[in-house]
N, C-alpha and C positions, 0 to 999 in steps of 0.2 A: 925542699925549696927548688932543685935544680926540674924537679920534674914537674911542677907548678911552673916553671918559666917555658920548660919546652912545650905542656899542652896551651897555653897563652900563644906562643909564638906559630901553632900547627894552625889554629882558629884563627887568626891573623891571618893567615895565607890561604884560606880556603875562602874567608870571604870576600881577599880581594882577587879572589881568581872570578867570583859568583858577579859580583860589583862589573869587570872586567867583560864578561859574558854577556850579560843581559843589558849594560848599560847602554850596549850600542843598538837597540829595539826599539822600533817604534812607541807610542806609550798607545794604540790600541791596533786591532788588527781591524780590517773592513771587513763584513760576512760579501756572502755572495747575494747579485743579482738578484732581487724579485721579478720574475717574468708573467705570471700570473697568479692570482688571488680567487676563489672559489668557494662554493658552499655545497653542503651536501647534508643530504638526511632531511631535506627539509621540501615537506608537501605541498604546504598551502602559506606557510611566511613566504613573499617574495625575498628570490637573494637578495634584490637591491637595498631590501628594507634591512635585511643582518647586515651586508657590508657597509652601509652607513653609520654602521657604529664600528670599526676599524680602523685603525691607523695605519697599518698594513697596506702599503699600496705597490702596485707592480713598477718598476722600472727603479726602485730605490733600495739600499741594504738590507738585506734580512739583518730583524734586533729581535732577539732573543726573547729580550726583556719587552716588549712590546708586543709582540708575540702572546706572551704568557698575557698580558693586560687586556690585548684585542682577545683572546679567548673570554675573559671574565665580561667585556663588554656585552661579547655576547647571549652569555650567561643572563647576564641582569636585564634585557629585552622581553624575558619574561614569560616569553613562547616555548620555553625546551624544561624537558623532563631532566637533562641532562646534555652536557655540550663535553665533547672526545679532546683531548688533546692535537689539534691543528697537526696533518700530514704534510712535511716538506720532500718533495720531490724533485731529485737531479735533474736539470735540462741540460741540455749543449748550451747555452747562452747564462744559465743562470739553476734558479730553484722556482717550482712552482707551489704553492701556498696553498692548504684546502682547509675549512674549518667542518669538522663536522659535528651534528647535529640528532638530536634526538627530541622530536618537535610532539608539544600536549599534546592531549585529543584535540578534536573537534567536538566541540559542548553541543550536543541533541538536546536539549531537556535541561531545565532548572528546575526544582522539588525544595520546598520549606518543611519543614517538622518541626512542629513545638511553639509554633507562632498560633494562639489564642486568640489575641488583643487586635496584631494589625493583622490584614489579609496577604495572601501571598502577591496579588496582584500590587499592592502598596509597594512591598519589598521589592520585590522584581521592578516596579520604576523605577525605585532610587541605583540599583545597578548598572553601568554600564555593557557589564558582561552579559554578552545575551547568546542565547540559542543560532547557530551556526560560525560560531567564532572559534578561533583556536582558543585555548583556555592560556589567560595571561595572567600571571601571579601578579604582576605589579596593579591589572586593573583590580584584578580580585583584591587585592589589599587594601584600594580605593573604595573599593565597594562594603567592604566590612567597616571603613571609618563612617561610611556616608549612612550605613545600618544601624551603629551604633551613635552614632549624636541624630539621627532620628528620634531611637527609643529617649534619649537622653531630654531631647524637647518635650517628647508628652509625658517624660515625667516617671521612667525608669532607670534617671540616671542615680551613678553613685553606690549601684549596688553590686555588679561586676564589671571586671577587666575586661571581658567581652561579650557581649550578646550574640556572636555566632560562633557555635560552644566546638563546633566540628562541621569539619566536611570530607565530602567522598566523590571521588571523580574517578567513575568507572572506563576506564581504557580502553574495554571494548564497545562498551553501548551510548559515549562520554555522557552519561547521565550525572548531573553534578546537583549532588546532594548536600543541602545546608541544615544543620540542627543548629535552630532558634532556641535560646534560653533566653524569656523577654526580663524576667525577674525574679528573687527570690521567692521561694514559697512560705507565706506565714506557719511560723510554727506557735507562738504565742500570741495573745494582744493581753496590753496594761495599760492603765493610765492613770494618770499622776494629775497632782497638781488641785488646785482652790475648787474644785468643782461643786461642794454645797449638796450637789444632787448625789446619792448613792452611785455609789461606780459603776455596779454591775447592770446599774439601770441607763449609764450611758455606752456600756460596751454593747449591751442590745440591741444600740441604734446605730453601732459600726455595718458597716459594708466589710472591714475588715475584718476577717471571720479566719482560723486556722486551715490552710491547704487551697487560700487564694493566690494569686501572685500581687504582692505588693508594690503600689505603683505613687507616684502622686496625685493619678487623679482620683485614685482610691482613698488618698489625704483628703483631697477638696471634695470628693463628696460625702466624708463623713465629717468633718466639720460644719459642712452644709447642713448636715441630719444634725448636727450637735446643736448647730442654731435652731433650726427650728422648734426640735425639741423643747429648749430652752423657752423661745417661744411663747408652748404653749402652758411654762410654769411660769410666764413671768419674767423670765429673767434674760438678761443682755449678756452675748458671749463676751468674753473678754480677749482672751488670748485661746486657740487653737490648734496645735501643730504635733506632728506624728513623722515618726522616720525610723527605719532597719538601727536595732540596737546593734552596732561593731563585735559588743563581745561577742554575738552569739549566733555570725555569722559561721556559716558550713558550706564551703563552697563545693564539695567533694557530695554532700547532700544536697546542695542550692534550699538549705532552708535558714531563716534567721524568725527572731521574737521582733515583732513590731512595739515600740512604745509611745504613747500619746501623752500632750499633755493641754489638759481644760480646763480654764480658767474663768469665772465669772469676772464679768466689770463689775470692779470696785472703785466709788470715787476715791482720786489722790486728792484734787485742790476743785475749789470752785470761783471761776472768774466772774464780774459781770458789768457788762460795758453798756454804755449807750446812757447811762441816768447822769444827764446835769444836774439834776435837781434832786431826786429821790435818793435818800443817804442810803449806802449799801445796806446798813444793818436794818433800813425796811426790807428793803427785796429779801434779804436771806434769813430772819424770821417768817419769813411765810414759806422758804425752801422744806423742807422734809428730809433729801438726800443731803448728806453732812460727810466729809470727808470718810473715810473708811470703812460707808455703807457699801452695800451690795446695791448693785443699779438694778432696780423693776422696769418695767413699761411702766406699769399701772403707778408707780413712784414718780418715772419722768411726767405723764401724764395729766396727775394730780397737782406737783410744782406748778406748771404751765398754765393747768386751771385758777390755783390761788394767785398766781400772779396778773393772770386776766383779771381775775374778779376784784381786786381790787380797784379798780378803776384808774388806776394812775396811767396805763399805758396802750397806746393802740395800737400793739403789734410787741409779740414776742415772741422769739427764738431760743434754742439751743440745739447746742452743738456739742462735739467730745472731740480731744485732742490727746496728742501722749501724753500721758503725765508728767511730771519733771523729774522720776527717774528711769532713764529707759532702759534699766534692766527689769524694769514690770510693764511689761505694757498690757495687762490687765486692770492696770491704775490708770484712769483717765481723766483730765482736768472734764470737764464740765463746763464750758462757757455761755452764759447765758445772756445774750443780747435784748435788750427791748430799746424801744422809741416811747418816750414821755409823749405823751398829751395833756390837752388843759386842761388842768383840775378845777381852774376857777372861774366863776359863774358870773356876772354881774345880769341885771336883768334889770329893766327901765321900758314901761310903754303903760295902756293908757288900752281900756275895755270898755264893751257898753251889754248889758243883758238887758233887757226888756220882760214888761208882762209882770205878772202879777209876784210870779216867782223869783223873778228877777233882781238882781243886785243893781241895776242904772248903769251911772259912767264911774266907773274906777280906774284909779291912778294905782301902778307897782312899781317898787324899788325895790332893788334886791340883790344881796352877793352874796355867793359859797365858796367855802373851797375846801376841799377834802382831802387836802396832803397839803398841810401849812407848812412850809419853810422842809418841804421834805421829808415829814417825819412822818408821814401818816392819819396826823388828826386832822379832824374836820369841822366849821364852823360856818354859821349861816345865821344872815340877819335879813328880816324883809318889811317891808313898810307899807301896807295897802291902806288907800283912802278913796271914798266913794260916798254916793250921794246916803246907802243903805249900808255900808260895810266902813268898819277902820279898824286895823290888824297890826299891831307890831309884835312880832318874837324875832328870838334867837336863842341859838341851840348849840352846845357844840359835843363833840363825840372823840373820845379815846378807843381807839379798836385792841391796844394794850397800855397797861397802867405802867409797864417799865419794861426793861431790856432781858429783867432777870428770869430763868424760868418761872420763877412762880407767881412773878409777876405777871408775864406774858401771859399768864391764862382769865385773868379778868382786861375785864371793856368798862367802859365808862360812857354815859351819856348825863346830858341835861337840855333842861330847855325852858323858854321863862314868855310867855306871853301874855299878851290882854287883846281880845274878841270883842268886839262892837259892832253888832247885826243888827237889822230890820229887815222883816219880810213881811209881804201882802200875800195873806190867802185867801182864793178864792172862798164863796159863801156857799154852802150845798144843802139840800135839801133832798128828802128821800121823796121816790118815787114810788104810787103805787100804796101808799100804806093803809092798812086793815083798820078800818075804822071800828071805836070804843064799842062798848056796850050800850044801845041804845039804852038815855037816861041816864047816865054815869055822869055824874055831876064832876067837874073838868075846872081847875082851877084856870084863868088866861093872864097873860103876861101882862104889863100895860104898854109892851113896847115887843118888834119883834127878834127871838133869839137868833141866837148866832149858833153855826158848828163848823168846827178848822179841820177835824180829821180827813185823812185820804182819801181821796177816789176811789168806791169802788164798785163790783157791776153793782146795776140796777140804781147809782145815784148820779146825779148831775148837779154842775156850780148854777147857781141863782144866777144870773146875767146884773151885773154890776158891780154890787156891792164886794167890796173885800172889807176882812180883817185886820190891824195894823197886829205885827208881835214885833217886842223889841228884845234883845237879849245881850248879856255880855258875862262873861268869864275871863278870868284874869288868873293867874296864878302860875306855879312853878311845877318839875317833873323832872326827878331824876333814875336812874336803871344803872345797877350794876350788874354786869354779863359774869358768865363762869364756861370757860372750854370744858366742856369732860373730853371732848376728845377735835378730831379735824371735821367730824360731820353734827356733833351732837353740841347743842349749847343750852345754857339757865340762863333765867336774866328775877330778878327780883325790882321791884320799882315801889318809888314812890310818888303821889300825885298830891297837892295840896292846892286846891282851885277854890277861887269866890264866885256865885254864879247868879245870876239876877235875871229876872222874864218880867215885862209890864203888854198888856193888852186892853186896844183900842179897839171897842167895836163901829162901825159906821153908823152915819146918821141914822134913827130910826132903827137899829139893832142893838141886841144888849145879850150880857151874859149873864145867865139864871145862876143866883145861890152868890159867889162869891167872884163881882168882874174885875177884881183885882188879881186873880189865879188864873194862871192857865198855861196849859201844858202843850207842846208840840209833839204830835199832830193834834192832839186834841187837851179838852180841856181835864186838868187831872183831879182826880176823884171826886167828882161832881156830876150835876145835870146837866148834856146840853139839850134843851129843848124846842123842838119845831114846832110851830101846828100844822096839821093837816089840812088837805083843801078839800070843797063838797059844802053840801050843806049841814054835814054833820061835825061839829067840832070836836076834835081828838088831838092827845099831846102825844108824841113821841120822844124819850131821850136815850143816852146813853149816859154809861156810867163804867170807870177805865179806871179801877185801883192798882193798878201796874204801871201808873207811870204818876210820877212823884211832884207835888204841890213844889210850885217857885215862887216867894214872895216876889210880887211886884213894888213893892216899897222900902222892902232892906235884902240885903246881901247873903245868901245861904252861903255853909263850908261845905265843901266837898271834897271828900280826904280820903282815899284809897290807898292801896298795895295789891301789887300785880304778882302773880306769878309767870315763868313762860318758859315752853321747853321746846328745841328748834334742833328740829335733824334736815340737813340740805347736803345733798349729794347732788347736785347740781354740779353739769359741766362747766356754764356759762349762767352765770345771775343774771346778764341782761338779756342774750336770745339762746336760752337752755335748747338743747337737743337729747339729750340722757340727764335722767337722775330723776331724783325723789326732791320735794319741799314739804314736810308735812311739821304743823304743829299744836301745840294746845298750851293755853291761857287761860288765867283765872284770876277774876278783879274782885277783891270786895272791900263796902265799904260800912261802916255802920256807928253805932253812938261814940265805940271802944277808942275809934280814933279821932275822935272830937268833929265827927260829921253829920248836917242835921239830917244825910239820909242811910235808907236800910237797905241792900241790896248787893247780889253775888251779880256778875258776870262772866258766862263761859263760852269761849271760843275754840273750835276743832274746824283746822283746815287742812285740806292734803292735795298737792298738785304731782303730777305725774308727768315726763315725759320721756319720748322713744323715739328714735331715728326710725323711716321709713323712706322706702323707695329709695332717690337719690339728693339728698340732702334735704327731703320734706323732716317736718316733724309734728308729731300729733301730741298734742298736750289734754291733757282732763283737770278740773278744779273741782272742787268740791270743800262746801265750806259750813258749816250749821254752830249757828250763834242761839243764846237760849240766856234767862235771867231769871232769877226770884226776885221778891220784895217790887220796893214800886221807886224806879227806876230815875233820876232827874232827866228831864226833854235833854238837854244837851250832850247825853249820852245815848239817845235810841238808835238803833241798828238804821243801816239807808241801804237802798238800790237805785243807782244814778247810771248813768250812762258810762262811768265807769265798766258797771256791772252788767247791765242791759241796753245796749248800744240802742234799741229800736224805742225808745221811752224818752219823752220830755222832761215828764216826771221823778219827782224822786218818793221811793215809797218809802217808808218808816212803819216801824214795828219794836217790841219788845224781844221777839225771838226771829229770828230769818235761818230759811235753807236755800241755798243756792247752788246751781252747777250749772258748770261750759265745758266745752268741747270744743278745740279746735284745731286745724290742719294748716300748717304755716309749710311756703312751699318756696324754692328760692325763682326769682326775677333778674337776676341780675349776676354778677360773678364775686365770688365772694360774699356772697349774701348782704349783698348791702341796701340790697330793697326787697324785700318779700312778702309774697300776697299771700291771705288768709282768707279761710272759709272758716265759719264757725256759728254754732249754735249754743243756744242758751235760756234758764229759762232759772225764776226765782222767784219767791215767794216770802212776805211777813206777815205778823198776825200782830194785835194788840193781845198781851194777856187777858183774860178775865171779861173782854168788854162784854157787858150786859145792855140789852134796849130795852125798854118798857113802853107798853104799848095800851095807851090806854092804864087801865088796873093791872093788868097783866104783864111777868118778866118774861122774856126770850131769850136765846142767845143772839147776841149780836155778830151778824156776817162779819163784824173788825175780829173777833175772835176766832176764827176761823184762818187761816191760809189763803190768802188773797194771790194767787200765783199771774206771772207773767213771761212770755213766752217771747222767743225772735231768733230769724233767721239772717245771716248777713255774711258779707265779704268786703274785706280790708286790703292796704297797700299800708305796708311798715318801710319806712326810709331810715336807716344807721347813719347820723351826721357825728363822725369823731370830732371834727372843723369846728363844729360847737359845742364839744360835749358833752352832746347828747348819742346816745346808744339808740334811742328807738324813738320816731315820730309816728302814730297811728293814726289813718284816715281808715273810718267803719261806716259801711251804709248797711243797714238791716232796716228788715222791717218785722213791726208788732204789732201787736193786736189792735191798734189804730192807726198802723201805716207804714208808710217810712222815715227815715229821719238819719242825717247824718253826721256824725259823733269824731271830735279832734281831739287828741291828749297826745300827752308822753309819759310812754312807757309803755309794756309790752299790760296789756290785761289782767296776765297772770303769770 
C-alpha cells in the first residue's frame, strides 16, 4: 500500500512541475518571414500561372501546413510529371520559398489506334489537348469524358467503363498515343422471341455477324433488315430490340454474345370510332384480323377493302397503338376509324325519250337504303309511270342471315315486281332480195305484213309505219347466297313471273299465221313475211324457233332456278384498280317446275384489272351468254349503251359475245373525277333463224353474229354528297356515228 502511495505522489509532482513549465508559452509560435516565393523546373507553364494557385505569399509567416497544400495545388494544375517538395531558404530578413517542378512534355503529335467507326479527325475535334501544348492530365481527363459520351451518342454506350483503353506519351518525341476501344466484339448472335419466321433465317438478315463491334446503330440497322424482310413475307414487325448479353461480357478479351429479340405484331384489342350509325358488330364481321392474330399487310389491306366495299362509308382509316398491356408491345390495339355516308336514296323527277323506241314522259319515285337502322340490310321500292311504261317493285337484301358463324356465311335477297311496257318498232324491209323462180306460183297476203326483228346490214325501217308490242310481267324472286370463303360465293334462286305480249300492227299491215303472237325482236316461231318489189312477185320470211310463243290473251308461268358461282378479288367494287370479277350462271326453266316454257340459260363473265403508270388502271371484260330451247322475249340477251356507248340501238339476241377494254386515268386528286379511253365491240345472233326465199330455205343473216364496234372517251365524277360512287359521261362513236351516252356506274 505504502509504495502505491508514494509512486501516486512522485506523478503528482512531475506533472505539476510539466503544468508549471509549459504553461507559461505562448499557445503557437510564429515561423519566420516569407521574403520570396519562386518556381523552378518549369519550361513553357508561366510562373505566374503555378503561383496563382498558392497561398504562399511573400511578406507573411511561413505555414507549414499550407506549404504542404500549396505543393498539392500545384500538383493538381495538371502540367507536371511530378512536383519536388518546396525549397525553404534562409535570408537575413526572412526565408525564401521555391516550388519545384517537373513540367510534361510538349505534345508533337496526337495518334488514335483501334478507332474503325469514327475517324481520327472526329476524335481529335472533340479534344481540347492539341499538338503544341504541354500535356495536361486535367484537360486529358476532359478529353476522355467528351470521347466517351461521344461513342455513347451513336450508340456504343453501356458496354465499357472506357473507350480510351490506354495511352502513351513519349517524353522524348511527346508523341501521345490513344488506344480506342469503340465497342465490344460479338462473339455470338441469338434471338428470341414470337418471330413465326425460322430463326436462322432472320440471323442471316443480321449486320450482326461474330468479330463485328457491336454498336446500336448495328441494332437499328438490323431491325431495319428485320422489317423489311418481314416485309416481303407479309408480315408487320412487332417489337425489335438487341443488346450485349451482361453475363457474357470479357472485358480482358473485349468480347460478349449479342441477344435479339423479334416479335411479330399481334392484335391485343380492336377499337372502332367514328360510326353513329353503323352498329359495331357490322364493321367487325367484315374484319378478318380478330384479336391474337398475326397482323399481315395483305390482312390490313383486305379489312380496309371490305370495309370500303360495303358502301356504308366514305373514308376509312387505321391505325395501331400500344396495346393495353405494355409489357407486350408486340400487341397492338388496332384502331379503325371511318366517316359514315348516306346510305339512303330517295329519288323523285320526271324523263321524256322520244322516237319510235322510246318510253315518252315518265314520272320516278323512289328510295333505298342499304344499312337500315345500321345493321347492314338493304331495301328499295320504286314507282315509274309513263305515257308507255308503269313499274312498281321492291326488294330487299340480307348480306348475312345472323350474327352466328354459320349464319354469317348465307345472304338473303328478294324482290316482288310488276312490268307494264309498250314499245313502237320500227317496220323493215329487206333489201336487195333475189327474186322466186320465174313461174313459182306465190301465195299473196290480202294485206301488207309486218317484221319487228333488229337491224341489220343490208336492211332498212319502211319510213312510217310502226308496230305497237305491249308487254307485262309481274312476279316475285328470291336468292339465297353461300360464302365458301372471302373471295368465292353460291347463290341458288328462285324466279316465279306471270308474263303476257299482245301486238298491234298498223293500218294496212298484218301479221301472217297467228297476229296474236309475237315475240321480241321478232315474231316467234312463225312467218314473218315481206313481198318483194319489181315486177316479179316474191315472198320472203323468216322463221326464229329460239325464242318462245307469248299468248297475247292470257297470262304465261315463268318459273325458274338459277345457279351462280362468284369469285371477286376486287380492291374497290365501285372504281377497282387490282383484282379479278369473274363469274358463271345457269338458269333453267321447263314443264318440271310448272312453267309453260323449255329453256337453259348460261352465262360466263370475267373482268380483269391492273394498276398502271401512276394511278391509271386498265380494265378488260369479257362476257358470252348462250341458250337452248326457245327462250320467252322477256328474257333475250340486250346490247344498249350500257354496253356499246356508240349505238342508239338496243340489239337482242338468243346468245351474245361481248368485250371492252378500258384505260381509266385520274383528273383530279384523289380520284375523284377520271377520264376514260375505251373500246368495245359486241355482237348477238338469233338462234336457228331461217329465211325462205321464194321455195327456197337459207340461212338467215339473224342467225349469224350481227357484230358492233366503237371507239370513245369518258369523264367519271365520284359524288359521295349523293351517294353516288361513279357518274359516267361517254362520247364514242360507231358504225353510224357518234352519240353520247349518261349512266351511273362504272361500265364494268
Amino acid at each position: 500500500m505504502q509504495s502505491r502511495a508514494k509512486r501516486a505522489v512522485v506523478a503528482f509532482v512531475i506533472l505539476a512541475l510539466v503544468a508549471s513549465i509549459f504553461g507559461g508559452l505562448p499557445a503557437t509560435a510564429a515561423g519566420p518571414t516569407v521574403v520570396a516565393v519562386s518556381v523552378t523546373g518549369n519550361a513553357h507553364v508561366p510562373s505566374e500561372k503555378i503561383l496563382e494557385a498558392v497561398q504562399t505569399k511573400a511578406g507573411e509567416p511561413l505555414d507549414q501546413k499550407q506549404l504542404t497544400a500549396d505543393n498539392q495545388a500545384v500538383f493538381q494544375l495538371g502540367y507536371f510529371t511530378d512536383v519536388l517538395p518546396p525549397l525553404v531558404a534562409q535570408r537575413p530578413t526572412g526565408v525564401a520559398v521555391t516550388f519545384r517542378v517537373v513540367e510534361n512534355p510538349v505534345i508533337t503529335k496526337i495518334a488514335f489506334d483501334g478507332n474503325t467507326h469514327v475517324p481520327s479527325d472526329t476524335l481529335l475535334a472533340l479534344m481540347d489537348t492539341a499538338p503544341g501544348q504541354v500535356f495536361n492530365q486535367n484537360t486529358f481527363h476532359e478529353d476522355v469524358l467528351k470521347i466517351n459520351s461521344y461513342y455513347d451518342k451513336i450508340g456504343y454506350g453501356g458496354q465499357l467503363p472506357t473507350h480510351v483503353k490506354n495511352l502513351n506519351l513519349d517524353a522524348k518525341t511527346g508523341q501521345l498515343s490513344l488506344n480506342i476501344q469503340e465497342g465490344l466484339v460479338v462473339k455470338n448472335v441469338t434471338v428470341t422471341g414470337d418471330t413465326i419466321v425460322p430463326v436462322p433465317l432472320i440471323v442471316s438478315k443480321l449486320e450482326t455477324k461474330p468479330g463485328v463491334i457491336w454498336s446500336q446503330e448495328l441494332e437499328n440497322q438490323d431491325c431495319d433488315a428485320v422489317s423489311k424482310y418481314f416485309d416481303k413475307l407479309d408480315l408487320e414487325r412487332g417489337f425489335c430490340q438487341g443488346g450485349i448479353d451482361p453475363s457474357t461480357v470479357d472485358l480482358n478479351a473485349g468480347t460478349a454474345d449479342v441477344k435479339y429479340e423479334v416479335d411479330v405484331a399481334r392484335v391485343a384489342a380492336i377499337e372502332i370510332t367514328g360510326n353513329n350509325k353503323t352498329r359495331d358488330y357490322v364493321i367487325r364481321r367484315e374484319l378478318r384480323l380478330r384479336p391474337g392474330m398475326v397482323i399481315t399487310q395483305s390482312a390490313l389491306r383486305r379489312d380496309y377493302e371490305r370495309l370500303n366495299n360495303t358502301g356504308f362509308f366514305s373514308k376509312v382509316d387505321v391505325t395501331a397503338k400500344p396495346g393495353p398491356d405494355t409489357a407486350k408491345p408486340q400487341a397492338v390495339t388496332l384502331v379503325w376509324k371511318i366517316t359514315e355516308e348516306r346510305t339512303g336514296q330517295a329519288i323523285a323527277g320526271v324523263g321524256y325519250s322520244g322516237g319510235a323506241n322510246g318510253e315518252g314522259l315518265v314520272g320516278n319515285i323512289g328510295y333505298s337504303q342499304n344499312n337500315i337502322n345500321g345493321t347492314g340490310n338493304g331495301a328499295s321500292v320504286q314507282f315509274q309511270r309513263g305515257a308507255r311504261v308503269s313499274l312498281i317493285s321492291a326488294s330487299l337484301t340480307m348480306p348475312y342471315l345472323g350474327s352466328s358463324p354459320k349464319l354469317e356465311k348465307y345472304s338473303f335477297g328478294a324482290s316482288v315486281f310488276n312490268n307494264v311496257q309498250s314499245n313502237l318498232y320500227p317496220v323493215y324491209a329487206v333489201a336487195n332480195p333475189t327474186p322466186a323462180p320465174a313461174g313459182t306460183p306465190l301465195p299473196m297476203p290480202t294485206s301488207t305484213p309486218v317484221s319487228i326483228y333488229q337491224q341489220y346490214s343490208g336492211q332498212g325501217a319502211v319510213a312510217g309505219p310502226v308496230a305497237n308490242y305491249d308487254s307485262r310481267t309481274a312476279g316475285f324472286s328470291f336468292s339465297l347466297g353461300r360464302r365458301f370463303s372471302d373471295y368465292v360465293r353460291g347463290t341458288a334462286g328462285l324466279n316465279l313471273q306471270r308474263v303476257f305480249a299482245s301486238f298491234t300492227a298498223p293500218g294496212g299491215y298484218t301479221l301472217i299465221n297467228n297476229p296474236t303472237v309475237l315475240s321480241l325482236p321478232t315474231t316467234p316461231n312463225q312467218t314473218n313475211i315481206l313481198p318483194s318489189t319489181g315486177a316479179t312477185t316474191s315472198i320472203y320470211a323468216n322463221t326464229i324457233p329460239s325464242i318462245a310463243s307469248v299468248s297475247g290473251t292470257q297470262p304465261s308461268n315463268l318459273h325458274s332456278v338459277s345457279l351462280g358461282l362468284t369469285q371477286d378479288t376486287r380492291d374497290d367494287i365501285f372504281n377497282p384498280r387490282l383484282g379479278w370479277n369473274n363469274s358463271v350462271s345457269f338458269e333453267v326453266s321447263n314443264k318440271s317446275l310448272g312453267s309453260d316454257f323449255d329453256y337453259t340459260k348460261t352465262i360466263l363473265d370475267s373482268k380483269k384489272f391492273w394498276p398502271v403508270l401512276k394511278g391509271s388502271t386498265i380494265g378488260l371484260h369479257g362476257q358470252y351468254a348462250t341458250s337452248t330451247g326457245a327462250i320467252p322475249p322477256s328474257t333475250v340477251y340486250m346490247l344498249g349503251e350500257q354496253e356499246l356507248s356508240g349505238y342508239t340501238d338496243v340489239f337482242y339476241g338468243t346468245d351474245l359475245i361481248l368485250g371492252q377494254a378500258e384505260l381509266r386515268f385520274p383528273l383530279s386528286h384523289e380520284r375523284k373525277v377520271m377520264g376514260a379511253l375505251f373500246a368495245e365491240s359486241g355482237g348477238v345472233r338469233l338462234r336457228g333463224a331461217q329465211q325462205f326465199a321464194g321455195n327456197s330455205l337459207v340461212l338467215s343473216p339473224l342467225a349469224n353474229y350481227q357484230f358492233h364496234s366503237d371507239l370513245g372517251f369518258g369523264v367519271r365524277f365520284d359524288l359521295p354528297q349523293l351517294g353516288l360512287h361513279t357518274i359516267r359521261l361517254d362520247f364514242a362513236v360507231g358504225q353510224n356515228g357518234g352519240h353520247v351516252s349518261f349512266a351511273i356506274g362504272q361500265k364494268f
